[in-house]
C-alpha positions in Angstrom: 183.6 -9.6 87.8 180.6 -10.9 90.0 182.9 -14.3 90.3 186.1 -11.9 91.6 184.4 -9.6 94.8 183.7 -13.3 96.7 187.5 -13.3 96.9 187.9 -10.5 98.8 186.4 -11.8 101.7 187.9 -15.5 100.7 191.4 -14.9 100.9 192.2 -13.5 104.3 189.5 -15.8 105.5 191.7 -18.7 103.8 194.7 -17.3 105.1 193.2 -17.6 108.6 192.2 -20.7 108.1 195.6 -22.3 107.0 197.1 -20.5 110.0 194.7 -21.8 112.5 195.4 -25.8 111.2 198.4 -25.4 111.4 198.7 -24.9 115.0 201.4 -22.8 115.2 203.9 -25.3 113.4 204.2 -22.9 110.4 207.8 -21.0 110.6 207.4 -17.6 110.7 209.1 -16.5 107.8 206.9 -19.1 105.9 203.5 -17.6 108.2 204.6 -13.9 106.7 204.8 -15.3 103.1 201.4 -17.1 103.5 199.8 -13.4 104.6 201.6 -11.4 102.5 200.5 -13.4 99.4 197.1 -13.4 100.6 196.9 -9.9 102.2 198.2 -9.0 98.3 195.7 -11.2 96.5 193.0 -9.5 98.4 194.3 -5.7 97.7 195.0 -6.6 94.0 191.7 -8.2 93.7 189.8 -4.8 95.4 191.7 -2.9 93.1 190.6 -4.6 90.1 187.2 -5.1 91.2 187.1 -0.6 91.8 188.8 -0.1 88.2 186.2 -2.6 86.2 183.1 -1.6 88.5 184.0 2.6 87.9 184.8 1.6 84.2 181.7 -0.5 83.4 178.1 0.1 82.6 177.1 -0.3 86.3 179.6 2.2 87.8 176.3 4.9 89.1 174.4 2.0 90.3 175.2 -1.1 92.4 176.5 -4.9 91.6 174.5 -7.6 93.6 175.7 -10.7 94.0 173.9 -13.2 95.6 175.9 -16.5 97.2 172.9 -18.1 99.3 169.5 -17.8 100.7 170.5 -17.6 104.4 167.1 -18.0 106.1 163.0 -17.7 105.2 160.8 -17.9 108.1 157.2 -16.7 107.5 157.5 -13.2 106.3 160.7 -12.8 107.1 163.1 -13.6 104.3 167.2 -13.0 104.0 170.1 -13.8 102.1 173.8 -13.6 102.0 174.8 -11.2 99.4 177.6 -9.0 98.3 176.5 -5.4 97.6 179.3 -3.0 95.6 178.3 0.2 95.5 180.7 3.2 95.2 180.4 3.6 98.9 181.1 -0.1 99.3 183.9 0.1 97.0 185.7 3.3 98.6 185.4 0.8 102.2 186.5 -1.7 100.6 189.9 -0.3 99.0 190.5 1.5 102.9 190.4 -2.4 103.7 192.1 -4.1 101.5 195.1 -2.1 100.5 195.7 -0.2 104.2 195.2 -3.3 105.7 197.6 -5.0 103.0 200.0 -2.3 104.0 199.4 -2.6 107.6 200.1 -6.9 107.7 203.1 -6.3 105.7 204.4 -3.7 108.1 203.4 -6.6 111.1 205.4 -9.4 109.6 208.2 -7.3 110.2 207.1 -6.3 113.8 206.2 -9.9 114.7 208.8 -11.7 113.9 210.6 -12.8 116.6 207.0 -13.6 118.6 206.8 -17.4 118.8 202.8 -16.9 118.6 203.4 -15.1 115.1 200.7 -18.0 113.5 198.0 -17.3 116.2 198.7 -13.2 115.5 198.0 -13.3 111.8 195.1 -15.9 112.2 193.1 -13.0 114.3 194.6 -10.4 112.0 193.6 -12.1 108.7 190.0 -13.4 110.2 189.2 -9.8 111.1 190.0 -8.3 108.1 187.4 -10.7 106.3 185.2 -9.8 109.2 185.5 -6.1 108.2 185.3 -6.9 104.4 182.0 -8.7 105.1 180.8 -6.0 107.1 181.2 -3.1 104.3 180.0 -5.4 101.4 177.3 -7.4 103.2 173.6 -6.1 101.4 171.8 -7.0 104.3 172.1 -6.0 107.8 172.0 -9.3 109.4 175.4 -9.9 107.1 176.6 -6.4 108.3 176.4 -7.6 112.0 177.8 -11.0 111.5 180.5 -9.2 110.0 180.3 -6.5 113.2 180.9 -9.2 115.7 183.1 -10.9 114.1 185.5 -7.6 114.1 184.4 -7.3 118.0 185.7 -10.7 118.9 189.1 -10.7 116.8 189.4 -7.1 118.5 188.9 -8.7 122.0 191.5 -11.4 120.7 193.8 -9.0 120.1 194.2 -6.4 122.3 194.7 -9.7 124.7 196.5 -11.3 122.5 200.0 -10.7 125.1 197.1 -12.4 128.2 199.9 -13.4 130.2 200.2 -10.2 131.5 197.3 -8.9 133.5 196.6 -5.8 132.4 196.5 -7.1 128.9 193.8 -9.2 129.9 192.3 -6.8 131.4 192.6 -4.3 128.7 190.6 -7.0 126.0 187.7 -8.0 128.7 187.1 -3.9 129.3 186.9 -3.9 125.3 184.6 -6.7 124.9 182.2 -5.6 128.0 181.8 -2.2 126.8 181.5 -2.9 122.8 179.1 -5.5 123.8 176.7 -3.0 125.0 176.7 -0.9 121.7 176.2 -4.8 119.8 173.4 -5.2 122.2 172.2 -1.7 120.9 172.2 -2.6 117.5 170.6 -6.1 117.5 167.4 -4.6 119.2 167.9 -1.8 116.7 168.4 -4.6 114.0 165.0 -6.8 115.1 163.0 -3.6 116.1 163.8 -2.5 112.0 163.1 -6.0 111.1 160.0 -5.4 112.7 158.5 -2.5 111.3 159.9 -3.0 107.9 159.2 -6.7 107.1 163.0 -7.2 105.4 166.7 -6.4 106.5 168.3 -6.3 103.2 169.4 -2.4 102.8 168.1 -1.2 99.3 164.8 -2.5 100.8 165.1 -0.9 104.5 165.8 2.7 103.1 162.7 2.4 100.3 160.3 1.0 103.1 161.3 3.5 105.8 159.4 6.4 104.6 156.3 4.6 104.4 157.0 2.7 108.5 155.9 4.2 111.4 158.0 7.2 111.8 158.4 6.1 116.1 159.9 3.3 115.2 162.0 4.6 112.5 163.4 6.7 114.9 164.1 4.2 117.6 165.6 2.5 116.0 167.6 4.9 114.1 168.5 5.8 118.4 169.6 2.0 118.9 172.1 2.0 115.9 173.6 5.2 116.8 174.4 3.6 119.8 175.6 0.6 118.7 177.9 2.7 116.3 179.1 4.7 118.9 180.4 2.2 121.5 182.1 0.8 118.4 183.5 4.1 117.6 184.3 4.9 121.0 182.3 8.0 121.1 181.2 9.4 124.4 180.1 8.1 126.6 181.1 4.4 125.9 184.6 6.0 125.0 186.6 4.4 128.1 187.8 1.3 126.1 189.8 2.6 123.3 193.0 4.0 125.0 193.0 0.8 127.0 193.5 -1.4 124.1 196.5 0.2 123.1 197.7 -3.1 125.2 198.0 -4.8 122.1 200.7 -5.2 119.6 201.1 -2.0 117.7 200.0 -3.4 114.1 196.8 -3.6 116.1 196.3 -0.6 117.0 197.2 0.6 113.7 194.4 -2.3 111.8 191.7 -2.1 113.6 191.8 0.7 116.7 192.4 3.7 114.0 192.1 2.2 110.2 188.6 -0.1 110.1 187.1 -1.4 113.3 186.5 2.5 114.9 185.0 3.2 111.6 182.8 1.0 111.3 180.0 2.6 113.0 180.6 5.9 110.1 180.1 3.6 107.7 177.4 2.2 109.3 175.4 5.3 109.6 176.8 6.7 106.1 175.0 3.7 104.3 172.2 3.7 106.6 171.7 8.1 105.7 168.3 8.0 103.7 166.8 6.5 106.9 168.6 8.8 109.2 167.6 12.2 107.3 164.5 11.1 107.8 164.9 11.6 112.1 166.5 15.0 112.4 166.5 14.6 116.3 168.6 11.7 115.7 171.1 13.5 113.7 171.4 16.5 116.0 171.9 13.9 118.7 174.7 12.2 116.6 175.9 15.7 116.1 176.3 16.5 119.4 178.2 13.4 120.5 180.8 13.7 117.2 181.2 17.6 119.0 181.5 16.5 122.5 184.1 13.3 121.5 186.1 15.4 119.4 187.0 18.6 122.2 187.2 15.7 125.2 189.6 13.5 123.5 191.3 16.3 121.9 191.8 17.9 125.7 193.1 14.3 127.0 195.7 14.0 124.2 197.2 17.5 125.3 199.0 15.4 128.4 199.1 11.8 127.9 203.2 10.4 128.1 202.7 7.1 126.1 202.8 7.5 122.6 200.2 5.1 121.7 197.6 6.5 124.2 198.6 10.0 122.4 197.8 8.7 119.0 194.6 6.5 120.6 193.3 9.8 121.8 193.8 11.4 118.6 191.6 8.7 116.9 188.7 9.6 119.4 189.0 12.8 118.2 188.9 12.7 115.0 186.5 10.2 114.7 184.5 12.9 116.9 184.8 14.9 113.6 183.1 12.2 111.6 180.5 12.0 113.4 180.0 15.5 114.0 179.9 15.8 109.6 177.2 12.9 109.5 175.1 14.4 112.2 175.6 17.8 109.8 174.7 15.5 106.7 177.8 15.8 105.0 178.0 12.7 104.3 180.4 12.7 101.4 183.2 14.9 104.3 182.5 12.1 106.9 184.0 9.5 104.5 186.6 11.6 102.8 187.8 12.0 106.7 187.3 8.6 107.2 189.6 7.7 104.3 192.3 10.3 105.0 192.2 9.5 108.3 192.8 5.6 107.8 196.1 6.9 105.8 198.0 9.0 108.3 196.6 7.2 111.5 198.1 4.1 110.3 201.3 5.7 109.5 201.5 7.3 112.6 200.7 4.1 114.5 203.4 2.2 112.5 205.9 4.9 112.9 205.1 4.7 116.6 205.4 1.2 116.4 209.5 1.0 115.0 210.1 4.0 117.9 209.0 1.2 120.1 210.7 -1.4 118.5 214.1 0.9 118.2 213.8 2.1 122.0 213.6 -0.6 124.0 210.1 -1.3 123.7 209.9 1.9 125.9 206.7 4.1 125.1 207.0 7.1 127.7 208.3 9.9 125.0 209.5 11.9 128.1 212.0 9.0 128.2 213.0 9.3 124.6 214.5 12.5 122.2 216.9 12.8 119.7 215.4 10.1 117.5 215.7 12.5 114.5 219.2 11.9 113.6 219.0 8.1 114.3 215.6 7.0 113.0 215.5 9.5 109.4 213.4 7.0 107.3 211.1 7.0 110.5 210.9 10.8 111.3 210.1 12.0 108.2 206.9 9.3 108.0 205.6 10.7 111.6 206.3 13.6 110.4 203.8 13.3 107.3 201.9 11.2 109.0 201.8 14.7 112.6 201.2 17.1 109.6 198.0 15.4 108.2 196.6 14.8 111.6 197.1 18.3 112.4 195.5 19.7 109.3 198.4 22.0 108.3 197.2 23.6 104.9 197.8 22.4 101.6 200.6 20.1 102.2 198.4 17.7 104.1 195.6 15.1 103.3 194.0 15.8 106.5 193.5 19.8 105.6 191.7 19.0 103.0 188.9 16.4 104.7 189.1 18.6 107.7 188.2 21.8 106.2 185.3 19.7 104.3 183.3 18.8 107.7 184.2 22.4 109.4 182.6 24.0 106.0 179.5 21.6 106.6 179.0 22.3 110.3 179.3 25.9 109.8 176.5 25.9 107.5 174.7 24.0 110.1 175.7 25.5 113.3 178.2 28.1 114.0 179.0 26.8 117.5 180.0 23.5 115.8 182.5 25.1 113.4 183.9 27.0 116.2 184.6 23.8 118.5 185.6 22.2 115.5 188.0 25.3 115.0 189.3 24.6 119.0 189.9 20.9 118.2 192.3 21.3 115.7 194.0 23.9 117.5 194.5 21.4 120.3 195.2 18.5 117.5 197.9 20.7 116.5 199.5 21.6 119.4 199.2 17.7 121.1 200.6 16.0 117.7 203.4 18.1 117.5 204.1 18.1 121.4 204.6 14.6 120.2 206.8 14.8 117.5 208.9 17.7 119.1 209.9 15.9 122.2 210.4 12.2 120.4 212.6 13.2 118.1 214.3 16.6 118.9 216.5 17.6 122.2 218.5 15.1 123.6 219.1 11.0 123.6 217.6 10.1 126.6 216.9 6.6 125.8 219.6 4.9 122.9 218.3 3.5 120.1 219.3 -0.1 118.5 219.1 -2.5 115.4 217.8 -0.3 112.4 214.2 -0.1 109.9 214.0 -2.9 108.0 212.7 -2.7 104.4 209.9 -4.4 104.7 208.7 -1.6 107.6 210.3 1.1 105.6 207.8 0.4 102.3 204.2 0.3 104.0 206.2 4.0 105.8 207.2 5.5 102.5 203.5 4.6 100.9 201.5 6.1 103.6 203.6 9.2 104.3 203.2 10.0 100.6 199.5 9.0 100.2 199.3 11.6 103.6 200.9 14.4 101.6 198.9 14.1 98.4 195.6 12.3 98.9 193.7 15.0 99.7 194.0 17.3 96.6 191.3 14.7 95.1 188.7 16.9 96.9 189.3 20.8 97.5 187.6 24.0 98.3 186.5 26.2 95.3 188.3 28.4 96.1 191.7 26.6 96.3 190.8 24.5 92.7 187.6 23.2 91.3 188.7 19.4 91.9 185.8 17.1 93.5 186.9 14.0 92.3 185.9 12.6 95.6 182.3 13.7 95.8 181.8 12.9 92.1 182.3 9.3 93.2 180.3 9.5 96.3 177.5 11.3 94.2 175.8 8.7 93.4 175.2 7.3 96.7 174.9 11.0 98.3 173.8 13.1 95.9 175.3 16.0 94.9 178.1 17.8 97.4 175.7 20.9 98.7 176.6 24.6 97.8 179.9 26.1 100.0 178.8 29.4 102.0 181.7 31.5 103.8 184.6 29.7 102.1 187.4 32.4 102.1 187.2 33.2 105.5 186.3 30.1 106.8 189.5 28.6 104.8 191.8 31.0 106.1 190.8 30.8 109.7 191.4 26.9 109.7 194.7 27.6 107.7 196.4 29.8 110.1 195.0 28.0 113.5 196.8 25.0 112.7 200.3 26.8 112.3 199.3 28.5 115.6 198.7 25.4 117.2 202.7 24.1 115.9 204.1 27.4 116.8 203.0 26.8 120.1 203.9 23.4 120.6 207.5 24.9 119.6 207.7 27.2 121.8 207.0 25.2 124.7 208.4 22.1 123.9 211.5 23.0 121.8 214.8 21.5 123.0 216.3 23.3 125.8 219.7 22.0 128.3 217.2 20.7 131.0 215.0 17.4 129.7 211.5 17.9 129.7 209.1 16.2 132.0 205.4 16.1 132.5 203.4 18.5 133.7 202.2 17.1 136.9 198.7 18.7 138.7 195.3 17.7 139.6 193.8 19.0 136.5 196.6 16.7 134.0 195.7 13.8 136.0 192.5 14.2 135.8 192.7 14.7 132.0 195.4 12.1 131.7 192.7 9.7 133.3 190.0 10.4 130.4 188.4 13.5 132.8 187.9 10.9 135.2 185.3 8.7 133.2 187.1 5.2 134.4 186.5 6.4 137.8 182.9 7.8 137.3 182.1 4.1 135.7 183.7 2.5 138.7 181.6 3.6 141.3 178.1 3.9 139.4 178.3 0.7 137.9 181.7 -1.7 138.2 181.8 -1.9 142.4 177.7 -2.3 142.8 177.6 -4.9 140.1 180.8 -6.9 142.3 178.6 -5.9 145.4 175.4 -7.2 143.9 177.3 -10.7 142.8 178.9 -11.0 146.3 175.2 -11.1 147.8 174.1 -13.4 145.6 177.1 -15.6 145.8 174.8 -18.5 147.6 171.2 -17.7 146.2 168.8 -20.8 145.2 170.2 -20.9 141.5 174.0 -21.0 142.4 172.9 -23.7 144.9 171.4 -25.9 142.3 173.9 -25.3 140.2 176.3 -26.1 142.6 174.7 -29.6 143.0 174.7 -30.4 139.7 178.5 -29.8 139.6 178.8 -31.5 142.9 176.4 -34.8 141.9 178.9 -34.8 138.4 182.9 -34.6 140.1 181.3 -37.3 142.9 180.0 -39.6 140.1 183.3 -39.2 137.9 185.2 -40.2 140.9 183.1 -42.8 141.9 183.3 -44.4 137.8 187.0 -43.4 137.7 187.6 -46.6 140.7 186.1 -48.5 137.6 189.2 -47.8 135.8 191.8 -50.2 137.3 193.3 -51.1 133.9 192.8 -55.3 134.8 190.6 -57.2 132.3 189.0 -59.6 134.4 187.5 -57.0 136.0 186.3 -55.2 133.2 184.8 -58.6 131.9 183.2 -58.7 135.0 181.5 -55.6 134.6 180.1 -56.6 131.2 178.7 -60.0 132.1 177.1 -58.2 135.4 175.9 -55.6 132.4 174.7 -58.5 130.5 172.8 -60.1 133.0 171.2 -57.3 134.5 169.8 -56.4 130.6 168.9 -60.1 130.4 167.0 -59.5 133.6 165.2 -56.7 132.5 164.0 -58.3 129.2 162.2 -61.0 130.5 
């Protein structure tokens, strides 16, 4: 067993390997083999790894394996070291098999790009990036793993650079994640610090005992970094802009893993954080805030991608507000659900794309129903989970878990909770009523291929049915979910207000869709976009970009324009000057005639001779 969980990081990193070396020379039906088979191995080798770890004498406790000692400098000791715990393992299976799903779903999506080898090397490299990061015991593996996510996101979301705004797109990513990895590092060393060790198990049994200031600064510094990775507010500005990647992307790492990260982060991290209250009230507050912004923006986006990027804010808004509530066990049930039908809606999207044109405007599309069925009745699974409607969808279930646990915190939270899945409702279904019903405004071609139409099928029924593994009392006593988690979280604290809770978020939902009907339901004239001050300012992310542009972007362009010629450019200047003269005074050297180049070595010789004696 111990010899298997390696693997899981091993094989995509193989996979990328191979891709890389080859340097593009791989056919592409021959790259999509190559990741399928070691996509697969790493799924099936999750899977078994889950089955013998909940099945064996260690299943409440935790298997260590260590591969190395990385470093030992004074006090100051780590190692690199696999950690499966049930938290791990739930991470790990969201990984593996979504991710599995998700690369098979891209080899169809991908085809026909001639860079196909240098798309699945990022693909496969991040995924044993994010395997690393949810398996590493220590937190210096954890952030080797976060970076490593960070940079294959950056090489992605650019991974079309010829076009500008791609470019532009991946370096806004980078720049703005970057500061939430700065957050964490200092975070990382101030922990390091004050506790003497990294490794996790030893972090949360020393941090009672450290100095409770820098417990919580440090708790303050993570949260940060987790939230710039998560795109929380107010380093939220990124997210939507990377939709400039392919749509497997988006689907990966921009809804599935990489946004998560930071929930996972601060899940595995809780001991230490229950110990800061402020800190969680804070993380509370942001999860609130994220999840009513994003929600608001999503109401009149036009590109389908920036709809569903929107939609990911926002619900990762609800995991954070559950772990700032302490419901720890709700914020990764969410997490998981989530990873389900945002990938299917992300792939759906995708074959629309494919299917239209490459046209992503769904004011330009309609009538998709009848032509795209395979694909409908996915988005449609995957609309219904995302909007929470009751018992038919995985997302109901995870939903109603955090807005039981913020009530019992704070009213106010359950009510904007409430309000966000109103909107959810209303802004998915706006969606999926204007794609697919009305009339053909844009002609769809070629058809689903199988291998898209498998990863589709899968998801839309894991959206359906996933979510009865954890439901209210007063629905059926089933916590299969929690029971794992227990463990790790303890046990799942008592429910207080269920019935009327549970109905209120039953019915809002089917509000929300009746609404979305009413408005956007098929009618002779086409609908267009609702065109005011206030859409565009939501439309722009309430004007963030633009906030961020003039407190920071055009002073910092200002303040590099005045220093264009200070001392230090100067010098360096020189340097670069004193090297291009001196290459092109050696370059005469090169005439290509021997008796020259003799010459040079018998002056060479000479001179040496010279200087001996």
């Amino acid at each position: 067993m111990t010899a298997l969980l390696p693997l899981v990081i091993l094989c995509p990193l193989a996979v990328s390997i191979i891709l890389l070396l080859s340097r593009g020379a791989m056919p592409a039906r021959a790259t999509c083999g190559l990741v399928a088979l070691g996509m697969g191995l790493c799924a099936a080798i999750a899977v078994t790894e889950a089955v013998t770890f909940l099945t064996g004498p260690a299943s409440t406790g935790a298997l260590h394996v260590v591969l190395w000692n990385w470093m030992h400098v004074g006090g100051f000791g780590a190692q690199f070291a696999l950690t499966l715990d049930r938290l791990s393992l739930v991470m790990m299976l969201v990984v593996s098999v979504v991710g599995f799903l998700i690369l098979l779903y891209a080899c169809a999506y991908m085809i026909d790009d001639p860079d196909i080898a240098r798309f699945f090397t990022y693909m496969t490299l991040f995924v044993a990036s994010m395997e690393l990061l949810v398996l590493s015991s220590d937190l210096l593996g954890v952030y080797v793993g976060w970076e490593g996510v960070g940079v294959c996101s950056y090489l992605l979301v650019g991974f079309w650079y010829h076009e500008r705004p791609n470019a532009l797109a991946a370096r806004k990513a980078f720049v703005v994640t970057r500061i939430g990895d700065a957050l964490f590092l200092v975070g990382l060393l101030l922990l390091a610090t004050g506790v003497g060790r990294l490794d996790i198990g030893s972090v949360l049994a020393i941090a009672p005992m450290a100095p409770r200031p820098a417990i919580a600064l440090g708790c303050f510094l993570i949260l940060g970094g987790a939230a710039a990775k998560s795109a929380m507010v107010p380093l939220q500005t990124w997210l939507p802009d990377a939709m400039a990647g392919p749509t497997p992307v988006s689907a990966l790492i921009h809804a599935a893993t990489m946004v998560t990260a930071g929930v996972y982060l601060i899940a595995r991290l809780h001991a230490m954080f229950l110990l800061v209250p402020g800190i969680m009230f804070l993380c509370a507050v942001i999860g609130f805030i994220t999840l009513l912004l994003a929600a608001g923006a999503a109401m009149v986006q036009t590109d389908i991608k920036r709809v569903l990027a929107y939609s990911t804010m926002s619900q990762l808004g609800y995991m954070y507000l559950a772990l700032g509530c302490g419901a720890w066990q709700a914020a990764i049930f969410h997490l998981v659900t989530h990873a389900i039908f945002k990938a299917l809606l992300f792939m759906g999207a995708g074959s629309i794309i494919l299917r239209v044109h490459h046209e992503q405007d769904i004011f330009r599309m309609g009538g998709l129903r009848k032509s795209m069925p395979v694909v409908f009745y996915a988005f449609l699974a995957g609309a219904a989970a995302l909007a929470g409607l009751p018992l038919i969808s995985a997302g109901y279930f995870s939903k109603e878990m955090i807005l039981t646990s913020a009530y019992n915190v704070a009213p106010l939270f359950w009510l904007g909770g409430v309000f966000g899945a109103f909107l959810t409702s209303i802004y998915i279904f706006r969606c999926v009523f204007i794609t697919f019903w009305g009339h053909e405004r844009t002609h769809p071609h070629g058809r689903t291929t199988i291998v898209e139409f498998v990863p589709l099928v899968i998801l839309a029924v894991l959206a359906i049915v996933a979510g009865w593994v954890q439901t209210p009392e007063v629905i059926a006593p089933m916590h299969l979910f929690s029971t794992l988690l227990a463990p790790v979280f303890g046990p799942l604290p008592e429910e207080h207000g269920g019935g009327m809770l549970l109905l209120i978020g039953s019915i809002v939902p089917i509000i929300g869709v009746s609404i979305a009907w009413a408005l956007y339901k098929p009618r002779h004239k086409a609908p267009v976009p609702l065109e005011t001050p206030w859409t565009r300012t939501l439309r722009a992310d309430w004007g963030f970009d633009a906030l961020y542009d003039v407190l920071f972007v055009k002073p910092y362009f200002a303040l590099a324009r005045l220093n264009r010629g200070d001392a230090v450019i100067g010098f360096f200047g020189a340097v670069a000057w004193v090297t291009r003269t001196g290459g092109a005074m050696f370059a005469h050297m090169q005439s290509g005639q021997v008796r020259r180049y003799a010459g040079w070595i018998a002056a060479g010789t000479v001179l040496a001779l010279c200087l001996a004696v």
